[in-house]
C-alpha positions as CSV (number, residue, x, y, z in Angstrom):
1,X,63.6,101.5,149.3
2,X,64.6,101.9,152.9
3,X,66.3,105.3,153.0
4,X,69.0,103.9,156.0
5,X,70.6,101.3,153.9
6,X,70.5,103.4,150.4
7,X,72.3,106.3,152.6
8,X,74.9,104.1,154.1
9,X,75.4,102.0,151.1
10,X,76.1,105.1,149.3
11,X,78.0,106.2,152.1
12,X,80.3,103.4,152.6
13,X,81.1,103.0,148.7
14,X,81.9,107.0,149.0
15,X,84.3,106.1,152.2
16,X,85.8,103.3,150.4
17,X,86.5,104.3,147.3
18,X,87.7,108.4,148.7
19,X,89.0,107.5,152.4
20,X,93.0,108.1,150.9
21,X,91.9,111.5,149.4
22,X,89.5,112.6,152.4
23,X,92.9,111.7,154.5
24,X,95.3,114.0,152.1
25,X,92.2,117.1,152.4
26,X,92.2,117.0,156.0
27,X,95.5,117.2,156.0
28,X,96.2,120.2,153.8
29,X,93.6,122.2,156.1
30,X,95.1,121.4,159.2
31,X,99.0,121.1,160.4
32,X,100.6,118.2,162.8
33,X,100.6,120.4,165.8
34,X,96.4,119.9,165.9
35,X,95.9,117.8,168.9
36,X,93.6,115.7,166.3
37,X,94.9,114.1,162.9
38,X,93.3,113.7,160.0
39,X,92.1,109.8,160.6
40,X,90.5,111.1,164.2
41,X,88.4,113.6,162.0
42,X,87.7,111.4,159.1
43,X,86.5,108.5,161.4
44,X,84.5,110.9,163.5
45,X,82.6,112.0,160.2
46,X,82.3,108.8,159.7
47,X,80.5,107.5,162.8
48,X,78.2,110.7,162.9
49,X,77.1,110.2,159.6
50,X,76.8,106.5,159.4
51,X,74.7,106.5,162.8
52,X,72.5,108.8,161.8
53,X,71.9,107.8,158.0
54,X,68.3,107.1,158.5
55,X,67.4,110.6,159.9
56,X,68.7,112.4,156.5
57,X,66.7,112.5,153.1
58,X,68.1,110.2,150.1
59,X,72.1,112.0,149.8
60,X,72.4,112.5,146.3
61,X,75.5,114.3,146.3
62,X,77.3,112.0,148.6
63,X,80.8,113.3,148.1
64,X,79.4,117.0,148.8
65,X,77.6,115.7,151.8
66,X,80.7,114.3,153.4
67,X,83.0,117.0,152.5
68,X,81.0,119.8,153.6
69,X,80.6,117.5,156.7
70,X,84.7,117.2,157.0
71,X,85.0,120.9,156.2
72,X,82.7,121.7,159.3
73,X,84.2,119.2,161.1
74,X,87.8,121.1,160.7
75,X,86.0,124.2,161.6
76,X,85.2,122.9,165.0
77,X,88.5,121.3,165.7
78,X,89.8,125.1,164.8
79,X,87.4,126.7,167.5
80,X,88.7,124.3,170.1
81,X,92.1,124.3,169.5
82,X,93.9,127.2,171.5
83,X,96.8,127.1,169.4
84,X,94.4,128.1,165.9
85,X,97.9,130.0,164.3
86,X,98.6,126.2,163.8
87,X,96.0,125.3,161.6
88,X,96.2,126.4,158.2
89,X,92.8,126.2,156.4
90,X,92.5,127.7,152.7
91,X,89.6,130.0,152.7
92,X,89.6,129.9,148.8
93,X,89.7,126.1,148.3
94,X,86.6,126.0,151.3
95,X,84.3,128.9,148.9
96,X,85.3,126.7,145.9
97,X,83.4,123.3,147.8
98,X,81.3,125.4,149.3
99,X,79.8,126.9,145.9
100,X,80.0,123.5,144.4
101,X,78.1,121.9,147.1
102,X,75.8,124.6,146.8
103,X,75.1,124.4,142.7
104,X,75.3,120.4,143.0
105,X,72.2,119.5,144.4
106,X,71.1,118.2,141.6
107,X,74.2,115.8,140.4
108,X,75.4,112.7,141.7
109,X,78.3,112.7,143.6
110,X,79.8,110.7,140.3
111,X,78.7,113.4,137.7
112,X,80.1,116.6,140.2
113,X,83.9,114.5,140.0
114,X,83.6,114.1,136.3
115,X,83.0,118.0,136.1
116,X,85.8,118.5,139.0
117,X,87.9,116.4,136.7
118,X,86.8,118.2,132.9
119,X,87.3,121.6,134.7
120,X,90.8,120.7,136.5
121,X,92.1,119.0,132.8
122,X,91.3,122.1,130.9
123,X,93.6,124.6,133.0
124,X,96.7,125.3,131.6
125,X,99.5,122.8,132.8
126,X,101.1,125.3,135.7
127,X,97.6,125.9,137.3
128,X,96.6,122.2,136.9
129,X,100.2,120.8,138.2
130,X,99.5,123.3,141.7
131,X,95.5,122.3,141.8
132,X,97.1,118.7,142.1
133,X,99.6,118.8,143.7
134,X,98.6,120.8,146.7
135,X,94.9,119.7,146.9
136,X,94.6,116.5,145.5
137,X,98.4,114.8,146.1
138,X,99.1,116.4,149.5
139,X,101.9,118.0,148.8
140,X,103.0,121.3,151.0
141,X,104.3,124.5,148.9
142,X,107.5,124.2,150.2
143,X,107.8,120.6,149.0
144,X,106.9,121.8,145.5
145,X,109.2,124.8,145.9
146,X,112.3,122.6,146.6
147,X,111.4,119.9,144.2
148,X,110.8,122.7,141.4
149,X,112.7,125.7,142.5
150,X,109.6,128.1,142.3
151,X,109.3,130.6,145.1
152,X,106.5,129.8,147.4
153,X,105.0,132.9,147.1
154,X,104.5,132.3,143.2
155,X,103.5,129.0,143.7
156,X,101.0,130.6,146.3
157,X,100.0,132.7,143.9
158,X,99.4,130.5,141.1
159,X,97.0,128.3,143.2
160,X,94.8,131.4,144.4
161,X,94.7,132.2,140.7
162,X,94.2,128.7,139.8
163,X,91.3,128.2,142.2
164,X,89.4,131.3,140.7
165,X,90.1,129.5,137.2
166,X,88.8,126.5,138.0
167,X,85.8,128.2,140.2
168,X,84.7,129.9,136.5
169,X,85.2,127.2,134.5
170,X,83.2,125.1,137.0
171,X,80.2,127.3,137.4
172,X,80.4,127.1,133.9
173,X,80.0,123.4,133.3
174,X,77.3,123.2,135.9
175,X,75.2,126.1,133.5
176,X,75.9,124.6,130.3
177,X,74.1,121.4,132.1
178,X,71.6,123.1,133.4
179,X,70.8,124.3,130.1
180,X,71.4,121.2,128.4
181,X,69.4,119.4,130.8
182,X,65.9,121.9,130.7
């Protein structure tokens, strides 16, 4: 099969079934002061990946092809903005994808959220509410701390432990597959 459309059907399914949660990632690494908002970075992802589809071998991982892709994306837009004490990027949640990306080059993009999804259910119900509601929901700490009345340091806190949580539990799905699997 012609590698250009396989990659850029996959890649257009991946942008049209994640573009609202792409939009909420990019904007929990980076605050409104960046000269660029999240749909400029998105969309400039987009274009550079779609255009050059047919250079890269079959993407089998789509979703940690395009994240890692955002993520490094973010990273630039950070080196070029003078003002970088304006972006906030979470250096745990960025090892996290970065480790997962890493371990997933085996699994389908499909397979790695089912895992994302196992691993975030099984945390215990303060860790899980923080996972979602900062990373996946966009919500800021602050919002959460006046909605809940939990300091933001603790809900800080909570998510840095959470992350390590779900980092443990992840690598140890992937293993139990791998094992499973051989």
């Amino acid at each position: 099969m012609n590698l250009e459309s396989e990659n850029s059907k996959k890649l257009k399914d991946f942008f049209g079934r994640e573009y609202e949660s792409l939009r909420v990632y990019v904007n929990t690494k980076i605050s409104d002061t960046v000269n660029r908002d999240a749909e400029d970075i998105i969309q400039d992802v987009a274009l550079k990946l779609f255009s050059g589809a047919d250079r890269y071998a079959p993407i089998n991982n789509v979703a940690g092809f395009v994240y890692r892709s955002i993520k490094n994306k973010i990273i630039d837009v950070m080196r070029t903005n003078k003002k970088v004490d304006s972006v906030t990027v979470d250096k745990d949640l960025l090892e996290l994808i970065d480790v997962v990306q890493q371990s997933t080059n085996n699994y389908t993009s499909d397979e790695m959220i089912l895992i994302l999804k196992e691993c975030v259910d099984k945390l215990k119900p303060a860790y899980r509410d923080i996972i979602i509601a900062v990373d996946f929901e966009g919500y800021s700490y602050k919002e959460i701390s006046e909605e809940t009345g939990i300091s933001l340091g603790t809900l800080m806190s909570r998510r840095h432990r959470a992350i390590g949580i779900l980092y443990k539990k992840i690598e140890q799905e992937i293993n139990k597959h791998k094992i499973s699997i051989s």
